[in-house]
C-alpha positions as CSV (number, residue, x, y, z in Angstrom):
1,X,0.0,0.0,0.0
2,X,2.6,2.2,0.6
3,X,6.2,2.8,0.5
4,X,8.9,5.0,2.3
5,X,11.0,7.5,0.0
6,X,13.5,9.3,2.3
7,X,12.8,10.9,5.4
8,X,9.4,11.7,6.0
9,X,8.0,11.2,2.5
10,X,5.7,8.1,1.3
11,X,4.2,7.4,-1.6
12,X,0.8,5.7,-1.5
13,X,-0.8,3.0,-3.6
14,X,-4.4,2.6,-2.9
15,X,-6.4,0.0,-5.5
16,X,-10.3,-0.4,-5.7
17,X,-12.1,-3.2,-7.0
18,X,-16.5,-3.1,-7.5
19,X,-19.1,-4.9,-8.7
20,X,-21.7,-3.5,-10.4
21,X,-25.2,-5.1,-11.4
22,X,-27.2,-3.8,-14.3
23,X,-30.9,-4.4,-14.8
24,X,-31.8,-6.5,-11.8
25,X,-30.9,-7.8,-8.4
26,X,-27.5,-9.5,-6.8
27,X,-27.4,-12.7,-8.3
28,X,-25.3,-16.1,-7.7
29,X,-23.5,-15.6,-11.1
30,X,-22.3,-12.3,-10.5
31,X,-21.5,-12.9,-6.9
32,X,-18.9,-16.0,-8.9
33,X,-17.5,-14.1,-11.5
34,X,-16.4,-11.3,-8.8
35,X,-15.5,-13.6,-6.5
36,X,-13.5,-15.5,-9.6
37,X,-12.4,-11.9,-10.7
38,X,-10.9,-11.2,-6.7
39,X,-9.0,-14.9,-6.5
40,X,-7.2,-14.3,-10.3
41,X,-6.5,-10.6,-9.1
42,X,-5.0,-12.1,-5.7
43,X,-3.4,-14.5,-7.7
44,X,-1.5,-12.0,-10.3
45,X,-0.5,-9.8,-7.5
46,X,1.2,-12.5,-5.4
47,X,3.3,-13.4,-8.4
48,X,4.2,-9.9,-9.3
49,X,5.0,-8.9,-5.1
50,X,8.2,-10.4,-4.5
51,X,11.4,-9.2,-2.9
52,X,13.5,-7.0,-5.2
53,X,10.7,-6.5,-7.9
54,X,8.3,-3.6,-8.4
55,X,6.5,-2.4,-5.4
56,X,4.6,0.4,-6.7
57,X,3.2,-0.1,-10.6
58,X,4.7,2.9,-11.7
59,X,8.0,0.8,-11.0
60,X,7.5,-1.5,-13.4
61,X,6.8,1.1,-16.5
62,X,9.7,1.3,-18.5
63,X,12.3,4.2,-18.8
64,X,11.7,7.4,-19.2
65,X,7.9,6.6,-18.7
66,X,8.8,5.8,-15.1
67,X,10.5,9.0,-14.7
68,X,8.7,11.0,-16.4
69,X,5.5,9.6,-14.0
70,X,7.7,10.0,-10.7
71,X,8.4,13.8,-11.9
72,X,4.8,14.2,-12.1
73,X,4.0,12.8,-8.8
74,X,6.6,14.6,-7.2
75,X,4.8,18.1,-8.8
76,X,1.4,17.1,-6.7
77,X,-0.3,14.8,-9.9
78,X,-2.4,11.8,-8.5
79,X,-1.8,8.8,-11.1
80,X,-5.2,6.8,-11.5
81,X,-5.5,3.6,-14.0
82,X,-7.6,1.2,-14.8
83,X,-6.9,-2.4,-13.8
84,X,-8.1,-5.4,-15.8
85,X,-7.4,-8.9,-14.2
86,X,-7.3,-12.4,-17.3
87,X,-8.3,-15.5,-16.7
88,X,-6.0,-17.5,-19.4
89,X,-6.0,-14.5,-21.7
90,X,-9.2,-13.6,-21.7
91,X,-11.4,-10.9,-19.5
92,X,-13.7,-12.9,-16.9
93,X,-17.3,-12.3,-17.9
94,X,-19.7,-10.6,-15.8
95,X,-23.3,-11.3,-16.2
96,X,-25.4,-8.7,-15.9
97,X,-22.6,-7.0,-14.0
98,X,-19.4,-4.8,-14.1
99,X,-15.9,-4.9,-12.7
100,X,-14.8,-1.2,-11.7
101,X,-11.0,-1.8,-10.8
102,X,-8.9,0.7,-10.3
103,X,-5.5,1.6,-8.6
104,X,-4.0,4.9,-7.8
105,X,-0.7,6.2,-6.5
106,X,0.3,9.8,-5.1
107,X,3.4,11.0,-3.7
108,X,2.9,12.5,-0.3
109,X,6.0,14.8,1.2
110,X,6.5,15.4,4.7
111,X,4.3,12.1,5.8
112,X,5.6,9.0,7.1
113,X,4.7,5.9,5.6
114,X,3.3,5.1,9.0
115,X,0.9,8.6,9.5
116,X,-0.3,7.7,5.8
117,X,-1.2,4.4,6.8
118,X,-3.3,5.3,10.0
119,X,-4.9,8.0,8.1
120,X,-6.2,5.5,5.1
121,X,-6.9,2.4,7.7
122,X,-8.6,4.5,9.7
123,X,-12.2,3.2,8.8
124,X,-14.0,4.6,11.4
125,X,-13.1,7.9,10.8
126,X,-13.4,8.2,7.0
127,X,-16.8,9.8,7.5
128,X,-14.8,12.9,9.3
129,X,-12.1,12.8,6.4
130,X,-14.0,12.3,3.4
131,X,-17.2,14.1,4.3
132,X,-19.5,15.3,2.3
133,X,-19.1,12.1,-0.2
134,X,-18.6,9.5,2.9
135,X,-22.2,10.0,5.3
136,X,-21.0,7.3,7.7
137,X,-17.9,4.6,8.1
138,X,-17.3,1.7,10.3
139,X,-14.4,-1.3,10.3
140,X,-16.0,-4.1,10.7
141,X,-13.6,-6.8,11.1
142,X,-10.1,-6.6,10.8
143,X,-7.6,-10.1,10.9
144,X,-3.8,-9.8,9.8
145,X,-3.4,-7.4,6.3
146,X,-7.6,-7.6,5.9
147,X,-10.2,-5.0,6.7
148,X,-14.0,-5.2,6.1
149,X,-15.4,-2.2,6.1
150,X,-18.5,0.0,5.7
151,X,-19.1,3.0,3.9
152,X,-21.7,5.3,3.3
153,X,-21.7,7.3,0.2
154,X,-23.9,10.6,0.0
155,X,-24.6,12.6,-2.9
156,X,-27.2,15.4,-3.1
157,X,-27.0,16.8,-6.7
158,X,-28.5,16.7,-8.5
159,X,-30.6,13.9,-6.8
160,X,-30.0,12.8,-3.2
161,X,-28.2,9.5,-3.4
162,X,-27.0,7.6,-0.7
163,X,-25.3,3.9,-1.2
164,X,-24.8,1.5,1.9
165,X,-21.7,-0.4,0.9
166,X,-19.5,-3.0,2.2
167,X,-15.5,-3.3,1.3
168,X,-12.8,-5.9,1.8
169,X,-9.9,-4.2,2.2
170,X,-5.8,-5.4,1.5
């Protein structure tokens, strides 16, 4: 999630994965394709996390890309791409659904690594940090490198939305 960069300054990796349904209600098939989509993610990101290679994506871009994307970062730009996760080649198929996967990094000066990470796993805070978007925020189980969590999204414009979701976070 994050990695230290001199005294004092982190950069942060945060990732997102969702499920989207279109048309009708939660259904078994999506509930396996996601859950297919999250163990082939897992999977991938074991094999690529190793000791001595890449720890942020950006590390793994070739030269100058990667350089030209740190000078970026270091300049205040937030880097945000979509992820897309194969099953032997091919995209895993949603039924009625959609996979919203994305990862971001950002290069924080003057924060430790440790003060970025007890801001971000801070669950039952993020109402207070994120408001107005986040209504309400609660960690709900938290073992080893995994935290379930609650979030309330809250929009009012142009329509008052409000979405109750749940999070599994690592």
């Amino acid at each position: 999630m994050g990695r230290r960069v001199g005294e004092g300054n982190s950069f942060v990796e945060i990732g997102s994965t969702r499920c989207a349904i279109i048309g009708r209600a939660f259904v078994a098939e999506v509930s396996d394709a996601f859950d297919r989509y999250v163990r082939a993610t897992d999977a991938r990101m074991d094999a690529e996390f190793r000791p001595g290679g890449p720890f942020l994506w950006v590390d793994s871009l070739p030269q100058p890309r990667r350089q030209r994307l740190y000078d970026l970062l270091h300049r205040g730009q937030v880097e945000i791409r979509q992820e897309k996760t194969e099953e032997e080649g091919k995209p895993i198929e949603v039924p009625d659904g959609l996979i919203h996967h994305w990862t971001g990094v950002a290069f924080v000066p003057g924060v430790s690594l440790e003060r970025a990470l007890s801001l971000l796993q801070d669950y039952d805070n993020h109402w207070r940090t994120y408001k107005p978007d986040v209504h309400r925020s609660k960690l709900l189980e938290h073992t080893e490198n995994t935290f379930k969590i609650y979030l309330q999204f809250y929009r009012d414009s142009p329509r008052r939305v409000s979405l109750n979701t749940e999070f599994e976070v690592h």
